[in-house]
C-alpha positions in Angstrom: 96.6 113.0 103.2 95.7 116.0 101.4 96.1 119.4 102.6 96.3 118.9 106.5 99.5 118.2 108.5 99.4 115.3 111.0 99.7 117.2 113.7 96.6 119.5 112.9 94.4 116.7 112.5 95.3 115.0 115.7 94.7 118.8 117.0 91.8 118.7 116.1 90.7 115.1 116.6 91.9 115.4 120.5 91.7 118.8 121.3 94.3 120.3 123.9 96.6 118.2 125.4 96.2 117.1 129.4 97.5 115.4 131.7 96.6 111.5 131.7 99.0 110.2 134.1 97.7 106.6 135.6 95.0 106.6 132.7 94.6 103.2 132.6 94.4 102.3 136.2 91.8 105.3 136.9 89.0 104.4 133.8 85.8 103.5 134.6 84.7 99.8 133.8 82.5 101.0 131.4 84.6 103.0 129.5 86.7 100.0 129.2 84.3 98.0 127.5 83.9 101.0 125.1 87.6 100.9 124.0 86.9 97.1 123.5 84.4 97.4 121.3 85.4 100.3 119.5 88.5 99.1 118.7 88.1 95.4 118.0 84.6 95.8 117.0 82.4 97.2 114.5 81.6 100.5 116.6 77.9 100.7 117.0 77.7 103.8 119.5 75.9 103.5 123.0 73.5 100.4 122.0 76.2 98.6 121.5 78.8 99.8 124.2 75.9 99.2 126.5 75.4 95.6 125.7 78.9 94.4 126.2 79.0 96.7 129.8 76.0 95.1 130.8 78.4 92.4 131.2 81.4 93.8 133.0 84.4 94.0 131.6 86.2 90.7 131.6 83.3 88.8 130.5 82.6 91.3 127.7 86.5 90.7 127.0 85.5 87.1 126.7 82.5 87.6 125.2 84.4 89.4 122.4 87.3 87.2 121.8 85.5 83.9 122.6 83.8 83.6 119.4 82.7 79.7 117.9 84.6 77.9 115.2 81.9 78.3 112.4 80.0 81.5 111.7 76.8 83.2 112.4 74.7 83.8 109.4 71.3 85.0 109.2 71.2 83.2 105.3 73.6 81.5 102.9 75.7 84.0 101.2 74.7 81.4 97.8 70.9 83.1 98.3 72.3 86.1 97.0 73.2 84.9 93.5 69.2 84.0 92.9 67.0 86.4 91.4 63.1 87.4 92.8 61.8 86.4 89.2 61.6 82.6 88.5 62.4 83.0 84.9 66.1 84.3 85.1 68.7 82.7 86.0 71.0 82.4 89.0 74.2 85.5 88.8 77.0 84.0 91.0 79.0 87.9 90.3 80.9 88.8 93.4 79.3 92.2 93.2 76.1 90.7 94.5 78.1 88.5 97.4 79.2 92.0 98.9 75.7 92.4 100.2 75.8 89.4 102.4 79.4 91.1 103.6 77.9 94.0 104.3 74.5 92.5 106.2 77.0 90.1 108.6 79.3 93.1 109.4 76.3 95.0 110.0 74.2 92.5 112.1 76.6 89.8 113.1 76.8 89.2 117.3 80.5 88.5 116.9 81.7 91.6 115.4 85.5 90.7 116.1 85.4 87.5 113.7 83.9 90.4 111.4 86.7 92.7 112.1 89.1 89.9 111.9 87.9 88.6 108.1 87.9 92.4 107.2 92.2 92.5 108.3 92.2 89.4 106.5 90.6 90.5 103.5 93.6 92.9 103.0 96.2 90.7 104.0 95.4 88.3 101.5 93.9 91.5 99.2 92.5 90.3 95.5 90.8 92.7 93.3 87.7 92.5 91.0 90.0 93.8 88.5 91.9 90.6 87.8 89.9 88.0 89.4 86.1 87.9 87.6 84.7 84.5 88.7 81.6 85.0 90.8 82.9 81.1 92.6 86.2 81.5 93.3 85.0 84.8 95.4 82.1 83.1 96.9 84.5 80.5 98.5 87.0 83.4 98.8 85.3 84.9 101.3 83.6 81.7 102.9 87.4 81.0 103.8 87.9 85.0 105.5 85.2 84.4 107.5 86.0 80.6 108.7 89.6 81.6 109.4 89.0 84.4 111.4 89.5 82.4 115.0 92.3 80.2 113.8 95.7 80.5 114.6 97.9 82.1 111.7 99.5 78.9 110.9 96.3 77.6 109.6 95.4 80.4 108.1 98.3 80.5 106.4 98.3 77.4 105.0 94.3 77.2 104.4 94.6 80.8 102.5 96.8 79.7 100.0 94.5 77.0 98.8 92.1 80.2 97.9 91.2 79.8 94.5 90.7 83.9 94.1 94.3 84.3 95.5 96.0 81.4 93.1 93.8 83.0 89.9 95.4 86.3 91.2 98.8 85.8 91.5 98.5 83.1 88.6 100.0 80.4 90.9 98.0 77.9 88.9 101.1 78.4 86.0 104.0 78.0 88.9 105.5 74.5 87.3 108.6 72.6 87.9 111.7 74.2 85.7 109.4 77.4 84.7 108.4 78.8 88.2 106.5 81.9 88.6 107.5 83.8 91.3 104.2 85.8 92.2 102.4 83.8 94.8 106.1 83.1 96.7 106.9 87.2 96.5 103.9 88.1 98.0 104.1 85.1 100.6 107.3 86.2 101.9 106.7 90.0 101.8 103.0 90.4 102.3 101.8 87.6 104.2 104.5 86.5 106.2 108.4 87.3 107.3 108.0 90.9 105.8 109.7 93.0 103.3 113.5 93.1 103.0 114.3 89.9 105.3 114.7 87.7 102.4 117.1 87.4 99.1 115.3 87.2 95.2 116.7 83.5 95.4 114.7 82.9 98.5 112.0 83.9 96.4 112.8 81.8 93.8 113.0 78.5 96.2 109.9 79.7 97.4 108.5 80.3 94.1 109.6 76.5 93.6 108.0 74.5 97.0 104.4 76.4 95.6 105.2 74.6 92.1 102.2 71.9 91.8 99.1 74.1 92.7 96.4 74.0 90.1 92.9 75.3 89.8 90.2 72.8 89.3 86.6 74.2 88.1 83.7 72.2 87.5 81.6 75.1 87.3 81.1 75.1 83.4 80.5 70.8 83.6 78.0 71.2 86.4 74.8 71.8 84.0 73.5 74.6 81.7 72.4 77.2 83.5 73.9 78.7 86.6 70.7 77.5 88.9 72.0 73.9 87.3 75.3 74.5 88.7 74.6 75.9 92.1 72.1 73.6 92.6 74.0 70.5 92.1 76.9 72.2 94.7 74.4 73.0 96.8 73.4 69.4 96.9 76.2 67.7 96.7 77.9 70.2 99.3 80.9 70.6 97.7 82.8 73.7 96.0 83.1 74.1 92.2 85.9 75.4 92.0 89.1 74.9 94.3 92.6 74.2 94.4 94.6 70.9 93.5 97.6 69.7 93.9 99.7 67.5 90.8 103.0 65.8 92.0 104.5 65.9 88.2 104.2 69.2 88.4 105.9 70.0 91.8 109.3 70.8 92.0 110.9 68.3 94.8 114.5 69.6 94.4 116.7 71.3 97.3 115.7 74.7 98.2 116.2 77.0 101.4 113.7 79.8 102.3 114.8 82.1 105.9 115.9 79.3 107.5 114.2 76.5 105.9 116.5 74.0 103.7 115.7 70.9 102.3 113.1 69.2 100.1 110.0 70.4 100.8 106.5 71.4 99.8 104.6 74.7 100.2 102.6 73.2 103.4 106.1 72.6 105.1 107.0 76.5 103.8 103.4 77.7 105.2 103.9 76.2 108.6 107.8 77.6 108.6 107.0 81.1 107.7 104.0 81.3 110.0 105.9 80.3 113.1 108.6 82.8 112.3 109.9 84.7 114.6 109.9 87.8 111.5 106.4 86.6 110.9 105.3 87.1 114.8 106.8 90.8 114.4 105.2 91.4 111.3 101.4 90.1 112.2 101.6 91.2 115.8 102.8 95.0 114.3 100.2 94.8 111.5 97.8 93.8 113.9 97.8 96.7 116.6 97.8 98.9 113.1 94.7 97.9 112.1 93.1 97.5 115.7 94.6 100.8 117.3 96.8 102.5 115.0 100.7 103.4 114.2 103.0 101.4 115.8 103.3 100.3 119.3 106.3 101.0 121.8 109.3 98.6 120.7 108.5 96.7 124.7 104.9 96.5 123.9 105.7 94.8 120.5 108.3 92.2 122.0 105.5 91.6 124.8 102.7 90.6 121.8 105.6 88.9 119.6 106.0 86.5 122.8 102.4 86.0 123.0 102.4 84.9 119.6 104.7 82.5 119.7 104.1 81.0 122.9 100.6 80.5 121.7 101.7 78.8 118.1 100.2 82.2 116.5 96.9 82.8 118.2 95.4 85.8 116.8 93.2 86.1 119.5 95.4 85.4 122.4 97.3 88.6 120.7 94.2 90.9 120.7 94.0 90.2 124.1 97.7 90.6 125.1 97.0 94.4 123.7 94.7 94.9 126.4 97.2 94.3 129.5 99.4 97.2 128.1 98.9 100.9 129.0 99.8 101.7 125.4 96.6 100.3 124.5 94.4 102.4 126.9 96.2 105.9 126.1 93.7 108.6 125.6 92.7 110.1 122.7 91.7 108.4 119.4 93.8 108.7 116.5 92.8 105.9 114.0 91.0 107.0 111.0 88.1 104.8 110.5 88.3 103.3 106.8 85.3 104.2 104.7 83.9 100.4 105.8 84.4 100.4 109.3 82.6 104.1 109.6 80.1 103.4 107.5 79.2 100.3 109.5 79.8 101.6 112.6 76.9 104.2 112.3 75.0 101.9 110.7 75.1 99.8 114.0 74.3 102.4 116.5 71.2 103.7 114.6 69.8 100.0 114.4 70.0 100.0 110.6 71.0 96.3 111.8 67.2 95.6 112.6 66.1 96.9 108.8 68.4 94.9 107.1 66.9 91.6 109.1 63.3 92.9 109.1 63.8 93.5 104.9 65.3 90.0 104.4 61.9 88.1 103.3 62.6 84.4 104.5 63.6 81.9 102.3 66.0 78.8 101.3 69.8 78.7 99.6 67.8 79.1 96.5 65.0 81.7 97.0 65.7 85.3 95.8 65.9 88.9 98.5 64.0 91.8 97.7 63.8 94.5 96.6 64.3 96.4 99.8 66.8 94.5 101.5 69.0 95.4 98.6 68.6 98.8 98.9 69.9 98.6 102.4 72.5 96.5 101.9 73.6 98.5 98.5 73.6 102.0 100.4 76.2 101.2 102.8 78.3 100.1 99.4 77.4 103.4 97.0 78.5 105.7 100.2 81.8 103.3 101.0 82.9 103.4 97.0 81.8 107.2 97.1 84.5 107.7 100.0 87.1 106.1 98.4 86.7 102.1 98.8 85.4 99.3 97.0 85.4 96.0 99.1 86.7 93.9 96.4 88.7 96.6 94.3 92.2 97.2 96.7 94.3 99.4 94.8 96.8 96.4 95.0 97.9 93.1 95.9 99.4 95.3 99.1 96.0 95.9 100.4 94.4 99.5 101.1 96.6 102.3 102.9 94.9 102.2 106.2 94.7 105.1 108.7 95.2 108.6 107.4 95.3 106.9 103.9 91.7 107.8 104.5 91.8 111.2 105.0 91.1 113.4 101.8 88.7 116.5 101.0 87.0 113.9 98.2 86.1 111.2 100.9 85.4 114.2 104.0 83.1 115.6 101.6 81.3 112.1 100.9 81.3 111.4 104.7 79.3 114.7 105.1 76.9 113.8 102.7 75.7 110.6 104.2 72.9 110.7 106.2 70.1 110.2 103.9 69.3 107.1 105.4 68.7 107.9 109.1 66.5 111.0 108.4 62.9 111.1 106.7 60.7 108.4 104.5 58.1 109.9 102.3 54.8 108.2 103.3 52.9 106.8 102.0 54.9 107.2 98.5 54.5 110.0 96.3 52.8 111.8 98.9 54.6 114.5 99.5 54.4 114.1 103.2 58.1 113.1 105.4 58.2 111.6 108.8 61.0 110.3 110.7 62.6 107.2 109.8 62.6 104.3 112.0 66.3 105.2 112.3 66.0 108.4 113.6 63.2 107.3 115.9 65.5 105.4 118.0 67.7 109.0 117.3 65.1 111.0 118.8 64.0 108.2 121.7 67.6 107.9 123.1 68.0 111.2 123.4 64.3 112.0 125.0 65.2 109.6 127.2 68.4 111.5 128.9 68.9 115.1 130.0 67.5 117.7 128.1 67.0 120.8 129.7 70.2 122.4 128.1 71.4 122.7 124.6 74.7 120.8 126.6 72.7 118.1 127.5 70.9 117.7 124.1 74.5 117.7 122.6 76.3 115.3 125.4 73.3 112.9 124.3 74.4 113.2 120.6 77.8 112.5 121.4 76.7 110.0 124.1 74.2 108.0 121.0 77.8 107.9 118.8 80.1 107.0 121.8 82.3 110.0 120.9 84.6 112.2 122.9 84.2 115.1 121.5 87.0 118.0 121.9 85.8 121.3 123.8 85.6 123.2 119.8 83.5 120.7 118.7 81.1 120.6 121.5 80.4 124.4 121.5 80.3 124.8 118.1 77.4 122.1 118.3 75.9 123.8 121.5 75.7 127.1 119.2 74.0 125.0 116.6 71.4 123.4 119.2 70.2 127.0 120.6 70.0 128.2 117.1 68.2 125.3 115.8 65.7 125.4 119.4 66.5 121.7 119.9 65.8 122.3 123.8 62.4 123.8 122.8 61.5 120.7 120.6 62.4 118.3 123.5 60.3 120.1 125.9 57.9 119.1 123.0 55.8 115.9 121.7 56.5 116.5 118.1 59.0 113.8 117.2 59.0 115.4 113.6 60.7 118.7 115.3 62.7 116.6 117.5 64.3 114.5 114.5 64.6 117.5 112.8 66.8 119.1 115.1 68.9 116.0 115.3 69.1 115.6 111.9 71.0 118.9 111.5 73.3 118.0 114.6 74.1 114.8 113.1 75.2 116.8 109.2 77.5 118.7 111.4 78.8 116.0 113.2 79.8 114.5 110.2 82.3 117.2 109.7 83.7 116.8 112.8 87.2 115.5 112.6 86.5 113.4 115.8 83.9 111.5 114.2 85.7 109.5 112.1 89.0 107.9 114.7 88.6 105.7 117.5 
């Protein structure tokens, strides 16, 4: 973090510090369900706090965590790699699958396996940088999203047969009397027990029971042409490219890994390390560090650590053991949204999710998108890479620096800035002539539709829109704004240009405010 103290930001994130003694047992049911989604979904501000309430709490709990086995789509993530024009070929490049990332996080109804795939997509980080091939990425991220409701063990154990992370770590050369040591390193201290709980010659035994793993790739025997290719696994059903396994190559000798000793293979390893008790620390701590932030009381993380392991490593059943501890309901908000999560979040409570699906022209596996869905899609990308992160570029095999890794004047100033796409359209084109955007429509209906007689009502309904809690600074520096800006005026008014107008310039100074961007 660059030229702000910890303390001053969570100053000015919370405001002054109160009393909140018996928080948890005095919070209304609704602003339960906000915490829910906030923090284990994808944000989405009052639309979508409003549709989980509707429920009540425990059945929006359910409703959150109770997710199905196989994923919602609205289309194939394969349609993306087609072009409009007949004449060109198919472009399998994993910089066209982020736009089927980005539609699902932005329109998916199960915004936790979203959430889930995204932690997962940094546990098990691989960059563009060292891993090109448009396949192994396709079924890369076919596998984050599947996994997503499993239990870790199966994760585990499914995860390693990535092709993207073998390519990555270059487990496909790990053979018996010349092991390499990458994929085992990182299994130990990234995905599993945790750095500094195991010796190098753990490593190396480890290094040795992943010794057999190979890539196969039938992409460049599949036909021609890409279309050839992806039409022939489209029809045949099956992946191109994937992960083997040759016995001559496997190295069958002794070995002993944290507790493990004998002859064994890297399944057996995968299942060990994942039932771990150093495992259950690690996941359960890394877990409440992505979903709430910092690290929880030393008794709250014993309490999750036994819900793993009593439930063989249920994710899920861990989310949900957060939920029964105070800890988890303190006041104030003190994560730092990543550049993803924020981006999506607003994206979700301004309804962009109904332009991406109303800009997706239908179509089969093999028909191209146009035009404008792209430009949606490829929006909430440009601003995430202008704050700082590129889906498939982690600056390591370590993942991003989550938190206030996020906090920098390069990606405030970025965050400021974006807001283009929720304010005006020029129609008809080249006209000269801007009207509200079907975005801030819904802006300017929500707040018509609540209080208005104040400049503190118009801004409690701006804050209300974002499901914010705004600190007392914040709240009359935006009152100031409203009178100057006679946002009560254009309420009192039928001109929804003047009306989105005003909001418009409530909204650019929200974006400033530090309490926009934690939960």
């Amino acid at each position: 973090m660059r030229g702000e103290s910890p303390a001053r930001w969570d100053r000015k994130i919370q405001g002054p510090i109160r009393d909140f003694s018996s928080y948890n047992a005095t919070m209304q049911a609704r602003d339960r369900v906000g915490v829910l989604v906030r923090r284990f979904g994808l944000g989405g501000g009052a639309r979508e706090v409003d549709r989980y309430a509707s429920m009540g709490y425990e059945k929006a709990l359910d409703a959150l965590l109770g997710f199905g086995p196989v994923p919602s789509q609205d289309f194939p993530m394969i349609r993306c790699a087609y072009k409009m024009e007949p004449e060109e070929d198919a472009e399998p490049g994993f910089y066209r699958f982020i736009g089927h990332h980005i539609h699902h996080l932005l329109t998916s109804p199960d915004p936790v396996r979203e959430k889930l795939a995204l932690f997962y997509l940094d546990h098990f980080a691989v960059t563009a940088n060292d891993v090109e091939h448009g396949l192994a990425w396709y079924h890369h991220l076919e596998m984050l999203r599947m996994v997503a409701g499993m239990k870790f063990p199966q994760v585990l154990e499914l995860m390693i047969l990535s092709p993207a992370l073998v390519l990555q770590l270059n487990a496909e050369q790990n053979r018996r009397g010349n092991p390499n040591e990458n994929l085992g390193r990182e299994l130990l201290e990234l995905y599993s027990v945790g750095i500094g709980t195991y010796s190098e010659e753990e490593v190396r035994d480890a290094a040795r029971a992943l010794t057999g793993l190979i890539i196969t790739d039938d992409t460049w025997g599949s036909g021609t042409t890409y279309k050839e290719r992806l039409g022939r696994m489209i029809k045949e059903q099956r992946p191109l490219i994937g992960v083997g396994f040759v016995p001559v190559f496997h190295d069958d000798g002794e070995k002993n890994v944290v507790g493990l000793k004998g002859k064994f293979g890297w399944q057996e390893l995968a299942r060990h390390l994942a039932n771990h008790p150093l495992t259950a620390k690690h996941m359960c701590g890394k877990l409440w560090d992505f979903f709430v932030g910092g690290t929880p009381p030393s008794r709250d993380l014993d309490h999750l650590v036994s819900t793993y392991t009593k439930t063989g490593g249920d994710v899920r059943a861990v989310l949900r053991a957060m939920t029964t501890l105070d800890s988890f309901w303190a006041p104030g908000r003190a994560r730092v949204l990543s550049p993803i999560e924020w981006t999506i979040s607003i994206g979700r409570a301004f309804g962009q999710d109904e332009d991406a699906r109303q800009t997706l022209n239908p179509g089969g596996p093999t028909d191209g998108i146009q035009e404008p869905w792209w430009q949606v899609v490829g929006a909430i990308h440009y601003h995430c890479v202008q704050q700082g992160m590129e889906l498939y570029r982690p600056p390591s095999v370590a993942g991003w620096d989550w938190g206030r890794g996020w906090v920098s004047t390069s990606s405030m100033v970025h965050r400021s800035r974006y807001g283009l796409a929720f304010s005006f359209n020029e129609e008809p084109k080249g006209s000269g002539q801007w009207h509200p955007g079907g975005t801030m429509r819904r802006f300017v209906q929500f707040v018509a539709g609540r209080p208005r007689a104040t400049d503190d009502d118009i801004v409690r309904s701006v804050e209300a829109y974002f499901d914010l809690e705004l600190p007392d600074e914040t709240l009359l520096a935006l009152g100031g704004l409203s009178k100057e800006i006679n946002a009560v005026a254009a309420f009192g008014t039928t001109s929804v240009q003047w009306q989105a107008g005003c909001l418009n310039r409530l909204f650019e100074a929200l974006r400033s405010a530090p309490a926009f961007h934690v939960v």
